[in-house]
C-alpha positions as CSV (number, residue, x, y, z in Angstrom):
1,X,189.6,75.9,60.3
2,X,188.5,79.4,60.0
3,X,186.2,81.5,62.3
4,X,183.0,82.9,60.6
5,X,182.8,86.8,60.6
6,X,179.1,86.6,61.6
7,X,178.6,84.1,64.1
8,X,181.5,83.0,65.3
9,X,181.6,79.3,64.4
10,X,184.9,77.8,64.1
11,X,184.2,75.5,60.8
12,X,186.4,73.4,58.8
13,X,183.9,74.2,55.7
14,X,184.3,77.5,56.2
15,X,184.7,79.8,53.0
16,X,185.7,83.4,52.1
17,X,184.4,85.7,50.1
18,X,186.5,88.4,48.4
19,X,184.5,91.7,47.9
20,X,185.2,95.9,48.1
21,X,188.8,94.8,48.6
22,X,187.8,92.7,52.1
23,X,187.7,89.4,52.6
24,X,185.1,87.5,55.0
25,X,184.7,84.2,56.1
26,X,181.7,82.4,56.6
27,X,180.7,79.4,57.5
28,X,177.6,79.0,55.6
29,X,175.5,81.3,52.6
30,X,172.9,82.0,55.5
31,X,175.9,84.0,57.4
32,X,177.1,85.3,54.5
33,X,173.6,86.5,52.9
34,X,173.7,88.1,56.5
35,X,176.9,90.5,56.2
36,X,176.9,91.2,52.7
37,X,173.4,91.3,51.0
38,X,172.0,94.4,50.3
39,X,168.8,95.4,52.4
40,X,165.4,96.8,50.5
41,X,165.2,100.2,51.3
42,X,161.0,99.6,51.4
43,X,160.2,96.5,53.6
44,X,163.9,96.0,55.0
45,X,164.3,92.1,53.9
46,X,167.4,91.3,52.4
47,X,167.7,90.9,48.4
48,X,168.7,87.6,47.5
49,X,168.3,88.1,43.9
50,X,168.2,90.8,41.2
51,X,166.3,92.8,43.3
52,X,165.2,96.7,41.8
53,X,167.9,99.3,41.3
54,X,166.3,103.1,40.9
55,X,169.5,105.9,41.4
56,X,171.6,104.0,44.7
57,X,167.6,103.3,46.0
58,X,167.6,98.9,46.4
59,X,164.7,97.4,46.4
60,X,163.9,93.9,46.4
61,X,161.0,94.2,43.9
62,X,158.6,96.7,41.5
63,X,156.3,96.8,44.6
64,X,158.6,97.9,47.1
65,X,159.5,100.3,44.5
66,X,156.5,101.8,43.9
67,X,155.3,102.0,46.9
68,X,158.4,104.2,48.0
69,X,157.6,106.4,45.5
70,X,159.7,105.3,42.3
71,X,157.8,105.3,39.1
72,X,158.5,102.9,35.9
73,X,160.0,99.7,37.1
74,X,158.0,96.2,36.6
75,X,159.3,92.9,37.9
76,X,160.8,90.7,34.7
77,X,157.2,88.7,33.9
């Protein structure tokens, strides 16, 4: 059994993830999404998916994006 980074729970289902040149365990995605997904820079939730890349600015969608000011990005319709 392995102790998760995150919130401490020692769990026999626990998993690592190898990333950067670390590796952390986690006992479930939700801990993992946690620690290691990136945060929009506009509304602050985490981006789960594809999100919006403009320069080293994340976003999790077009609307975050242009509302902090980027110009030209559109959600994949």
């Amino acid at each position: 059994m392995a102790r998760c980074d995150v919130c401490g729970n020692d769990y026999e289902q626990s998993f690592e993830v190898h990333t950067g040149g670390q590796v952390h365990t986690f006992d479930s995605f939700e801990c993992a999404i946690h620690r290691l997904a990136p945060t929009c820079e506009h509304c602050g939730c985490r981006v789960i998916g594809h999100g919006v890349q403009a320069d080293s600015r994340m976003f999790c969608c077009a609307s975050c994006a242009t509302a902090a000011g980027v110009t030209g990005v559109r959600d994949h319709a």
